[in-house]
C-alpha positions as CSV (number, residue, x, y, z in Angstrom):
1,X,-14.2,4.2,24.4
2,X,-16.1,7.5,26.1
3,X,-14.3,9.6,23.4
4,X,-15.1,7.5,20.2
5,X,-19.0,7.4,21.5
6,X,-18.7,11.1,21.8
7,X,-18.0,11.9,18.9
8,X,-20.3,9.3,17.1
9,X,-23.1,11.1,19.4
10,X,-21.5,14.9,17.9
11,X,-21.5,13.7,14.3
12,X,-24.7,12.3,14.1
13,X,-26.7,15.0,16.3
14,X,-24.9,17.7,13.5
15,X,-27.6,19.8,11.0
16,X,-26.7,17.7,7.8
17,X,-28.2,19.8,5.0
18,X,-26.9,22.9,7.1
19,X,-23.4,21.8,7.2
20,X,-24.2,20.4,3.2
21,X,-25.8,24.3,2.8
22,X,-22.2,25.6,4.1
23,X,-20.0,23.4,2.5
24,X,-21.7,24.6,-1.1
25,X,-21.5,28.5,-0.2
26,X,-17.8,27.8,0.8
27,X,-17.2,26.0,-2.9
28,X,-19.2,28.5,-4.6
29,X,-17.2,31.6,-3.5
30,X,-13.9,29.9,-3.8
31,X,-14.6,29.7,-7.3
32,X,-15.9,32.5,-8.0
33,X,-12.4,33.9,-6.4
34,X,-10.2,31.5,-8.2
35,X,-11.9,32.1,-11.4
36,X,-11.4,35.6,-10.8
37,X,-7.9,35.4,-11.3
38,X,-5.9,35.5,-14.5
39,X,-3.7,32.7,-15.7
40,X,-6.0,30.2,-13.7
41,X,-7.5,27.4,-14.7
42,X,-10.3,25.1,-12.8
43,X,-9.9,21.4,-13.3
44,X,-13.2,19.6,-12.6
45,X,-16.6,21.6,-12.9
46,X,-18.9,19.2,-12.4
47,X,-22.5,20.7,-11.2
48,X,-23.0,18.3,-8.4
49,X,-19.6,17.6,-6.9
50,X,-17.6,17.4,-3.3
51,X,-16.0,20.7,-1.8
52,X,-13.2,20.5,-3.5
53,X,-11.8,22.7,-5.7
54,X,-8.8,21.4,-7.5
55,X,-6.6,24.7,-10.0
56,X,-4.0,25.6,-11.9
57,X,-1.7,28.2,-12.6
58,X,-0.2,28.9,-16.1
59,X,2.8,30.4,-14.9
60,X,3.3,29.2,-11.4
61,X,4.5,25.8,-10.1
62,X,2.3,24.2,-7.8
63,X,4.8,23.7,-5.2
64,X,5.3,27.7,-4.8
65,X,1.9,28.5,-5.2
66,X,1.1,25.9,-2.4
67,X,3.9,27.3,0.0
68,X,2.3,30.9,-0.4
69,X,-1.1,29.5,0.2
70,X,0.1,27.9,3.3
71,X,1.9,30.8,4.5
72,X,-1.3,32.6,4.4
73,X,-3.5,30.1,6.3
74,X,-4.9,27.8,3.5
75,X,-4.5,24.4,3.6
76,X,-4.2,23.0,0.2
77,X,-2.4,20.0,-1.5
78,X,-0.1,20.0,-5.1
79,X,0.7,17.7,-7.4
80,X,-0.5,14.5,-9.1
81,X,-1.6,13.1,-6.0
82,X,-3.5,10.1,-7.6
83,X,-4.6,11.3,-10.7
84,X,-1.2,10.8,-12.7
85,X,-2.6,7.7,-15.0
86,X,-5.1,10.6,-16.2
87,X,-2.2,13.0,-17.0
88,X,-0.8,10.7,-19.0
89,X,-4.0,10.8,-21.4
């Protein structure tokens, strides 16, 4: 359809190592923030990674700190998600 070929057209006409450039400034000071924070605790630093930053608080459960987050705008995710054969470890 005219709407699938439109955005096929908008993905591929986008600045690639601009929106790569972005996505790595974004990560970057998101850690730096979260780091910033006592009690925190960053799972996955890998040098070359994707722009997600996955954390944990020592004394707050993710399902609270993931309703505050949302209240104030950020999207996040909690919980195992699929990585609960590696807690098991």
């Amino acid at each position: 359809g005219i709407g699938l070929g439109t955005a096929a057209e908008y993905i591929m006409d986008l600045d690639w190592p601009a929106v790569q450039a972005h996505e790595d400034a974004v990560l970057d000071y998101a850690t730096a923030q979260v780091q910033a924070i006592d009690g925190t605790q960053i799972v996955g630093t890998a040098s070359e990674k994707t722009s997600v930053l996955s954390f944990v608080f020592d004394d707050i459960h993710p399902y609270d700190a993931g309703t505050v987050l949302d209240r104030e705008g950020v999207a996040v995710r909690t919980g195992h998600h699929c990585t609960q054969p590696l807690l098991k470890k």
